[in-house]
C-alpha positions as CSV (number, residue, x, y, z in Angstrom):
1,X,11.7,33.6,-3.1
2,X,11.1,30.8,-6.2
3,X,14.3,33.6,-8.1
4,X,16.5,33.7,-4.8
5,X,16.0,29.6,-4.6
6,X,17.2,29.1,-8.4
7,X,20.3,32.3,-7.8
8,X,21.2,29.9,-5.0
9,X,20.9,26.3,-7.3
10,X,22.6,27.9,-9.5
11,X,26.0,29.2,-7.3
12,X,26.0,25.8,-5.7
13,X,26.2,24.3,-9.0
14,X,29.0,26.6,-10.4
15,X,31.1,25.5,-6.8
16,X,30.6,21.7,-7.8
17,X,32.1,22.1,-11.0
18,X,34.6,24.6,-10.1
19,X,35.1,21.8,-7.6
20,X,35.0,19.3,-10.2
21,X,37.9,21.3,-12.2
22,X,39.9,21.6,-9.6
23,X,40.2,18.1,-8.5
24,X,40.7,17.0,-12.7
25,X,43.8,19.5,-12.6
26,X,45.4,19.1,-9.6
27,X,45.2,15.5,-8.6
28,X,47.3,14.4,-11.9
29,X,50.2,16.9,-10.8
30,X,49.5,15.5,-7.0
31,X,50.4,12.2,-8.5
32,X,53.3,13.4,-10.6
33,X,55.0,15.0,-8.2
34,X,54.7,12.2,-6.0
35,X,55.7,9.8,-8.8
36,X,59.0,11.4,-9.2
37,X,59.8,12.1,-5.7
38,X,59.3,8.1,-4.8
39,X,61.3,6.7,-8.3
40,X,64.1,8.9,-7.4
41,X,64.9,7.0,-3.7
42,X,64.1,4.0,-5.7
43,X,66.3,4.7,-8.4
44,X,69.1,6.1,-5.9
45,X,68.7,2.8,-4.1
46,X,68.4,0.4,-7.6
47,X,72.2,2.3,-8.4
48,X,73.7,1.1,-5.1
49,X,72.4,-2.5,-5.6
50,X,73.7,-2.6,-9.1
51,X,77.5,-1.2,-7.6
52,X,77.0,-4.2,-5.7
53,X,76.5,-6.6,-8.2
54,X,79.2,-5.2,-10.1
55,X,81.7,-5.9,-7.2
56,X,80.3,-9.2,-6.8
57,X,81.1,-10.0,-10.6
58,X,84.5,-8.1,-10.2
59,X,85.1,-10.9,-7.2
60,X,83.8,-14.1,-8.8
61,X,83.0,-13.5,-12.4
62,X,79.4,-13.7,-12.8
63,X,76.3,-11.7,-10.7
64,X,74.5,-12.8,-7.4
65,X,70.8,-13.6,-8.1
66,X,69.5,-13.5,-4.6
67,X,70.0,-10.8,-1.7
68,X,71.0,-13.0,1.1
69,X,74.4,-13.9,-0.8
70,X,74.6,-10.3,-2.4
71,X,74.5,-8.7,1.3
72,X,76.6,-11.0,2.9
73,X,79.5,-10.2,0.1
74,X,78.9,-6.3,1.2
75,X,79.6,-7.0,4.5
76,X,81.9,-9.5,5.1
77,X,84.2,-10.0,1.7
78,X,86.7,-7.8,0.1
79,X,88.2,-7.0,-3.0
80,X,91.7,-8.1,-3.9
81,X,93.8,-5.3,-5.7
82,X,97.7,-5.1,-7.1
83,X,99.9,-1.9,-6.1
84,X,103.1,-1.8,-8.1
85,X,106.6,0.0,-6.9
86,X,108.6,0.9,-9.3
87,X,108.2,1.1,-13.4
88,X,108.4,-2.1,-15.4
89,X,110.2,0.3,-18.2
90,X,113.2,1.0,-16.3
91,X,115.5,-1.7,-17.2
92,X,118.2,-1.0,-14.7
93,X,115.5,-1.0,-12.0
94,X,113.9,-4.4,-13.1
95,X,117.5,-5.8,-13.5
96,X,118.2,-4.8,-9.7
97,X,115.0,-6.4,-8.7
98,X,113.6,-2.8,-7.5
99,X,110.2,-3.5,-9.3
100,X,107.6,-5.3,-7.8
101,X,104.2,-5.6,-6.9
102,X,101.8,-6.9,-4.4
103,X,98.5,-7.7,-3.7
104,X,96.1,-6.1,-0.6
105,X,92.5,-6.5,0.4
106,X,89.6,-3.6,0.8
107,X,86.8,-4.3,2.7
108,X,84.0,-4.5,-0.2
109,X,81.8,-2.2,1.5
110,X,84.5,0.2,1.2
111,X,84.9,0.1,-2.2
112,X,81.9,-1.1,-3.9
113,X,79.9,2.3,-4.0
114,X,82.5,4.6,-4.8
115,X,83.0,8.2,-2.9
116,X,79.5,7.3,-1.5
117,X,79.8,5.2,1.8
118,X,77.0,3.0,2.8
119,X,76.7,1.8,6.7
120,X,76.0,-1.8,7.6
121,X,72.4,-0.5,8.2
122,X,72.2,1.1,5.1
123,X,73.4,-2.1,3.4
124,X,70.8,-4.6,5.2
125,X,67.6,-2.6,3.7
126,X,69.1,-3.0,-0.3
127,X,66.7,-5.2,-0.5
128,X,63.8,-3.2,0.2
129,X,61.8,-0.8,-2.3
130,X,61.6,2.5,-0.4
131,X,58.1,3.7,-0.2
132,X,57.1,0.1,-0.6
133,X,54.1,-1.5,1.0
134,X,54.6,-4.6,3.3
135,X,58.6,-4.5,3.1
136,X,58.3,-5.3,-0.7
137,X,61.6,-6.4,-1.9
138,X,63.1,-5.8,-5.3
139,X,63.3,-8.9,-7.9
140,X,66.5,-9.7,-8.4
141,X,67.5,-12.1,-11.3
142,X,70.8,-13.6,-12.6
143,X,72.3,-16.0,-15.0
144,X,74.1,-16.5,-18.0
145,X,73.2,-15.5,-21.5
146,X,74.4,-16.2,-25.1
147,X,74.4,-13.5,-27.6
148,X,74.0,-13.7,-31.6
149,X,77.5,-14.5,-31.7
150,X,77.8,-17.3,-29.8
151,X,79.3,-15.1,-26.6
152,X,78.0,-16.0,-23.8
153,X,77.8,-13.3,-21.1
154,X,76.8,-12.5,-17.5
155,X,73.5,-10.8,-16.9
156,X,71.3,-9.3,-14.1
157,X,68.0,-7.9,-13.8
158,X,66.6,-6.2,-10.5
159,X,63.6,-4.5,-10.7
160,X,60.6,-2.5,-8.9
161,X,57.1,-2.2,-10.2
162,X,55.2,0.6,-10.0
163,X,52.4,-1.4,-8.0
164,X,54.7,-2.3,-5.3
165,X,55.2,1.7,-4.5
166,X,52.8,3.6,-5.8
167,X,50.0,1.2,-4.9
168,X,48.3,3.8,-1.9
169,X,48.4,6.7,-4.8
170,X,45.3,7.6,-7.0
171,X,44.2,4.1,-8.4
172,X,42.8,6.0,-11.8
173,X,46.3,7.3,-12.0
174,X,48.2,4.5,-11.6
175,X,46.4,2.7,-14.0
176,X,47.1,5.1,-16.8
177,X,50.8,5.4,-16.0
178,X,51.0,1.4,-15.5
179,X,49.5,1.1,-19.1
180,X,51.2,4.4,-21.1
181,X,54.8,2.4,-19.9
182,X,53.7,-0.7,-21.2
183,X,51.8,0.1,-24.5
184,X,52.9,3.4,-25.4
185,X,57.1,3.3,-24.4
186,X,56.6,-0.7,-24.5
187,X,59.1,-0.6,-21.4
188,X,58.8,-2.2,-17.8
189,X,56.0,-0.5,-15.5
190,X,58.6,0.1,-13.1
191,X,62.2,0.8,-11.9
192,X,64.4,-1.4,-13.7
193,X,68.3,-2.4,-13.9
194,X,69.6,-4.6,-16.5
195,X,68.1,-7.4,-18.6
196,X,68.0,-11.2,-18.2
197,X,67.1,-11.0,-22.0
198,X,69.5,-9.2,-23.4
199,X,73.4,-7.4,-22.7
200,X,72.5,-3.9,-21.6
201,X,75.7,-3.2,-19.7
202,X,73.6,-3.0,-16.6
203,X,71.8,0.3,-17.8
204,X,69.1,1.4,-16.2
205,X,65.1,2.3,-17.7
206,X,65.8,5.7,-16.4
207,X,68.9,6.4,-18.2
C-alpha cells in the first residue's frame, strides 16, 4: 500500500510539471500569435490615418492634430487637381490657343486611400484602436518643427500603446514585451506613425 501511495505521488507529480512545461511553452506563443494578429489591424488602421493626414497636408499645407477636424476633411472636403488638354511643346497648338488646362474637385474620401476605398463607417472609427479596451483612441499630435538647418517642417505623430490593446493578454507577457521595446530596441512600446521630434517622412515603427 505505503509503495502504491508513493507510485501514485510520484505520477501526480510528473503531471504537475509536465503541466508546468506546458503552460512555460505555449503561453509565450499564445501571446505572440496574438500580438501579431492585433498590431496588424492596428497597423492596417494607423496606414489609413496617416493617408489621411497626408491629404490633409496636400489640402492646407501642414497636418491635423485632432480627429474631429481630420474626419470631417474625409468626409466632407475634396481635393483640387489640374487636367491639361493639349501639349505645352507644340507651338502651333499653344499659338492657336488649343492648350489648356483646368481644375476639378474629388471627393477626399475618394482619393485619399488610394485603390483601397473606405465607407463613411469605416472612416468614423479611425480614431479607434481595434482590439482596444473602452473605445481607446489613438494619440494623434501635430505641429511644426525646425531641423539642424534652420528648415522648418510639418510633423505628425499618431500612436497606440501596447497597454491600450493588449492590456486583457498575459500581464507577465506584456510586461516583458512593454520593457524589451523600450530598453532593448529603445523604440515606442507600441504602434507608431511619425515623430513630433524629428522628420521621419511619416514612417512607421513597423517599417
Amino acid at each position: 500500500m505505503k509503495k502504491a501511495a508513493i507510485q501514485i505521488v510520484l505520477a501526480l507529480v510528473v503531471v504537475g510539471l509536465a503541466f508546468v512545461v506546458y503552460r512555460q511553452l505555449t503561453i509565450p506563443l499564445q501571446f505572440d500569435k496574438e500580438v501579431s494578429k492585433r498590431s496588424a489591424a492596428v497597423i492596417d488602421r494607423i496606414k489609413d490615418i496617416r493617408s489621411a493626414e497626408r491629404a490633409y497636408k496636400q489640402a492646407y499645407d501642414k497636418y491635423c492634430g485632432d480627429f474631429d477636424s481630420l474626419i470631417a476633411f474625409v468626409l466632407t472636403d475634396s481635393m483640387v487637381y489640374e487636367r491639361s488638354f493639349g501639349s505645352a511643346d507644340d507651338s502651333v497648338a499653344v499659338a492657336r490657343g488649343l492648350v489648356k488646362s483646368e481644375q476639378f474637385k474629388v471627393a477626399v474620401i475618394d482619393t485619399a486611400f488610394g485603390s483601397k476605398k473606405l465607407t463613411p463607417e469605416q472612416v468614423e472609427q479611425l480614431r479607434y484602436i481595434p482590439y482596444g479596451s473602452d473605445n481607446a483612441e489613438y494619440i494623434l499630435e501635430a505641429g511644426a518643427l525646425e531641423t539642424e538647418s534652420g528648415v522648418t517642417v510639418q510633423v505628425f505623430e499618431c500612436r497606440a500603446p501596447f497597454k491600450a490593446y493588449l492590456s486583457d493578454l498575459n500581464h507577465q507577457e506584456l510586461v516583458n514585451l512593454i520593457d524589451e521595446r523600450k530598453n532593448t530596441y529603445k523604440d515606442y512600446p507600441g504602434i507608431k506613425v511619425g515623430s513630433m521630434t524629428s522628420a521621419t517622412n511619416d514612417a512607421g515603427n513597423w517599417e
